[in-house]
N, C-alpha and C positions, 0 to 999 in steps of 0.2 A: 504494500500500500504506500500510494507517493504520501510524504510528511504532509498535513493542514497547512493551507497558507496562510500568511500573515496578513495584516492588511495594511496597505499600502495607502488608499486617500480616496478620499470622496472626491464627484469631479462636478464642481456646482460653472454651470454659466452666470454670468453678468455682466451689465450695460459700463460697470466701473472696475474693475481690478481690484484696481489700487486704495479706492476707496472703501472697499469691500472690506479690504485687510486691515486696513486701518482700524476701521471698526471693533473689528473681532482681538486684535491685538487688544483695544483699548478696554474691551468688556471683560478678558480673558486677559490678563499679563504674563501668563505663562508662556503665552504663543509668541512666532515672530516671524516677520514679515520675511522671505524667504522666495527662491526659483527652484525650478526642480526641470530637468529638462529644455530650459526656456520657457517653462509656463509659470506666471504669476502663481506665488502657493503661503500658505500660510501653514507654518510648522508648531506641530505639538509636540512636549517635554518627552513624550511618548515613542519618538519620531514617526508620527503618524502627518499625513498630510492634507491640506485641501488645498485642490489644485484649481485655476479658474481660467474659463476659457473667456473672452472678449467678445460681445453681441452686441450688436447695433440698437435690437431693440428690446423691453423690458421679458424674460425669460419667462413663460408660462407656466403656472402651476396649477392649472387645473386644465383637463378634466385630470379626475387624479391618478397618479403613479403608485405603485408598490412601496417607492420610496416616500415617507410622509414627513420625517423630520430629522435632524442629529442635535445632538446634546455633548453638553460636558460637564465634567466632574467639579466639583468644586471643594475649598474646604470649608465655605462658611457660608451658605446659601443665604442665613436673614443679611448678612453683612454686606451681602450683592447686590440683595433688594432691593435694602437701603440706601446703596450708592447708585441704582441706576434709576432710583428715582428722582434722582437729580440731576442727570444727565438727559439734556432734551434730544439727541439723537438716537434715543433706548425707548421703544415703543411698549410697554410691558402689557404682557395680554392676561384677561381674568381668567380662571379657572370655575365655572359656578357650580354652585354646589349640591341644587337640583335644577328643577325642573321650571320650578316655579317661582324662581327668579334666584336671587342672593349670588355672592361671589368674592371670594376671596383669591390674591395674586400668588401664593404659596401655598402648597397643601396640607403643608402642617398647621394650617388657621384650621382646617376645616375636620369634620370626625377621623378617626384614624381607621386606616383599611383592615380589613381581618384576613387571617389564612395567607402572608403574603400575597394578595391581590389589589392593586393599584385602585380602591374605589370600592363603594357601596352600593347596594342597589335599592330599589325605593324603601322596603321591606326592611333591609339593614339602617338604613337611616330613622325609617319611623322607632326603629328598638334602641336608638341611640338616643333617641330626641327624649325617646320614656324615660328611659334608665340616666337622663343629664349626664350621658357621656362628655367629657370637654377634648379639645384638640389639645393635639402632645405640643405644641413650640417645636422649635430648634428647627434641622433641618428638614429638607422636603422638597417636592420641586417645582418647579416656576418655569414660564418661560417667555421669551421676549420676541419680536419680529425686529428681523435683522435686513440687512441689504439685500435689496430685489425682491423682499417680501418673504424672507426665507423665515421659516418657521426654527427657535433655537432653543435647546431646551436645557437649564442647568439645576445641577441639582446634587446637597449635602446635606451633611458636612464627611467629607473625605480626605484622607491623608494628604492626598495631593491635587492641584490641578490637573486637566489630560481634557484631550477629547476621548470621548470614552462609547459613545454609541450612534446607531443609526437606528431608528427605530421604523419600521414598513407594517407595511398589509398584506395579504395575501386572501385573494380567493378559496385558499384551503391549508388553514393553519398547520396541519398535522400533516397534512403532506407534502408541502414545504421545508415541515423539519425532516421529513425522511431523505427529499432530493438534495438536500444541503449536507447532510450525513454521506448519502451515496457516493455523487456526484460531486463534492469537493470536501470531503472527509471530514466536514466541520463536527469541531468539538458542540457538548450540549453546553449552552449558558448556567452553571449550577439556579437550582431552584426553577427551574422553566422545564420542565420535564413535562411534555404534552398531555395533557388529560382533552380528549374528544370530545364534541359534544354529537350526537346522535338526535335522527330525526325515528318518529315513529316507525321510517321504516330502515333504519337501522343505517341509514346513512350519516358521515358528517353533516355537520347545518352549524352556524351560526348561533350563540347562544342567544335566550331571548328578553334576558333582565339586561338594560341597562343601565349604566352604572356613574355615580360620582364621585371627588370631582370631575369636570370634564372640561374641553376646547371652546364645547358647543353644547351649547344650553339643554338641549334636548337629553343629552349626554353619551356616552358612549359601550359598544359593545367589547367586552373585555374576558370572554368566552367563546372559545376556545385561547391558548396564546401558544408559543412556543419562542425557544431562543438557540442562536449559538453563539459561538465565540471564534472569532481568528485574532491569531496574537491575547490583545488586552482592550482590545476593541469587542462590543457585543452587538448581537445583529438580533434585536425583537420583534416580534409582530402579532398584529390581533387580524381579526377576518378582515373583508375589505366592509367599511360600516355602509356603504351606500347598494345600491340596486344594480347601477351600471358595471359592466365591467371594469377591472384595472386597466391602464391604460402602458403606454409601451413611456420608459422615461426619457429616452432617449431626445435631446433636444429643450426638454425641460428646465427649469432651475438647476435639480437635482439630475443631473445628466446619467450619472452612473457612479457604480463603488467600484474599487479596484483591488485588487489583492494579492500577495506577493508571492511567488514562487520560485524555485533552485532551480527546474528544467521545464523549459516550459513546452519544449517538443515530446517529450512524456507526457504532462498535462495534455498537450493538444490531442496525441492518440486515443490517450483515458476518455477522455469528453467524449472525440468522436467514437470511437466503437461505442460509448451508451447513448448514443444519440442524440448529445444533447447542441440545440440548435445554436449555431455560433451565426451571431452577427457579424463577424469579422475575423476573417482567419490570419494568421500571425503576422503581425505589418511593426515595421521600426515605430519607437516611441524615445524620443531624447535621446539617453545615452543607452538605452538598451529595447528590449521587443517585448511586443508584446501580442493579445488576443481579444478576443470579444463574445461574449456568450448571454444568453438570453435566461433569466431565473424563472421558474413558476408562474410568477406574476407578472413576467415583461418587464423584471427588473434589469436593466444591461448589469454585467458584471464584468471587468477588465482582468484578467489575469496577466501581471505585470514580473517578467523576469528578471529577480535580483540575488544576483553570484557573491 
């Protein structure tokens, strides 16, 4: 079995670079403004990277992709809050905490989730509201709208800064995690161990409580999930929450993830004998090669060769 690869950088488009990085450097001091190839990139303590291509016009993010957002670690999440509430270039987005209105910018304002599960559903809330559950403080996670409207998510308190996740959707949680096991040997995320949800007639489906906090008021579907891990990076996902299908990312904000591997002419035969459909067969990339391959979901995935 070839080694899991590592992950090597998200590959986000936008109408500025430069200003891009700025940003991120400025939100995030751990990062730094950085090339890689000759592409614009902004580098994490991690040496994980985001790389950015240059577009004329504002990058799309909807209809939506597999990919929905990436985050970082942080070590003091209320302390972030509180500084980027004072920063007018830091858009901070609420998180509410049902249905029927209310909203707090941190999730640790709001009841605390049970069973390791990100959120409550109507039922768990009403048994919290009885019993005057209160919110823990401290840390928790937050998130802010970054350059090109990118959605950013951070979240402690953690030993260190990093970027540290990409979080997506998938049309079919659980077997997602099997094709990212198969098909690039991905480790499981600990604590993300797939639990199904089944439909009457014994298929997967969609779970049916939704849950908060949430992005969107309504709230969200946070059953089934599953996870893995390349490197120290984590790759999460819940179903896809809307009707439509997922969309292909390529071209998007969120263009594609990439990830690092020792041979990438092994990789390329591995892939092709299980069939998995490459959008791009091995083509130079800077200083070394690389591939292109399609996820589950229409997520691109870059497999990038580093000796």
């Amino acid at each position: 079995m070839l080694p899991s690869p590592g992950f090597h950088h998200l590959h986000l488009n936008s109408v500025d670079p430069n200003r891009a990085i700025d940003f991120y450097t400025r939100q995030f001091p751990s990062t730094a403004k950085s090339s890689w190839g000759g592409i614009a990139a902004l580098k994490s303590p991690n040496n994980v990277l985001v790389l950015f291509d240059k577009v004329d016009t504002p990058p799309p993010t909807g209809p939506q992709s597999a990919i929905w957002h990436f985050g970082w670690h942080v070590t003091d999440a209320r302390a972030c809050l509180e500084a980027y509430k004072n920063r007018p270039e830091v858009e901070l987005l609420p998180l509410y905490t049902t249905d029927e209105g209310g909203s707090v910018l941190i999730s640790s304002d709001t009841w605390p989730s049970l069973g390791g599960v990100l959120g409550l559903t109507r039922a768990q809330i009403a048994e919290a509201r009885a019993a005057g559950v209160q919110p823990l403080g401290g840390g928790g996670f937050a998130y802010m709208r970054g350059p090109d409207s990118a959605l950013v998510e951070y979240a402690g308190n953690h030993p260190a800064e990093r970027f540290n996740h990409v979080h997506l959707y998938q049309e079919d949680p659980i077997a997602a995690f099997e094709w990212y096991q198969q098909h690039l040997n991905a480790a499981m995320r600990p604590g993300y161990m797939p639990a199904p949800v089944t439909g009457p007639d014994g298929k997967p489906m969609r779970g049916t409580d939704r849950t908060w906090p949430a992005l969107d008021r309504e709230g969200m579907f946070r059953a089934p999930r599953a996870g893995v891990e390349f490197g120290d990076v984590s790759m999460m996902w819940y179903a896809n929450q809307g009707d439509e299908p997922l969309c292909s990312s390529r071209g998007q904000l969120q263009d594609h993830i990439a990830l690092s591997v020792a041979d990438l002419d092994a990789w390329a035969d591995k892939l092709d004998s299980e069939r998995v459909k490459f959008l791009e067969p091995i083509y130079p990339l800077g200083p070394t090669r690389a591939l292109m391959i399609e996820g589950p979901s229409r997520e691109a995935i870059e497999l990038v060769e580093v000796r």
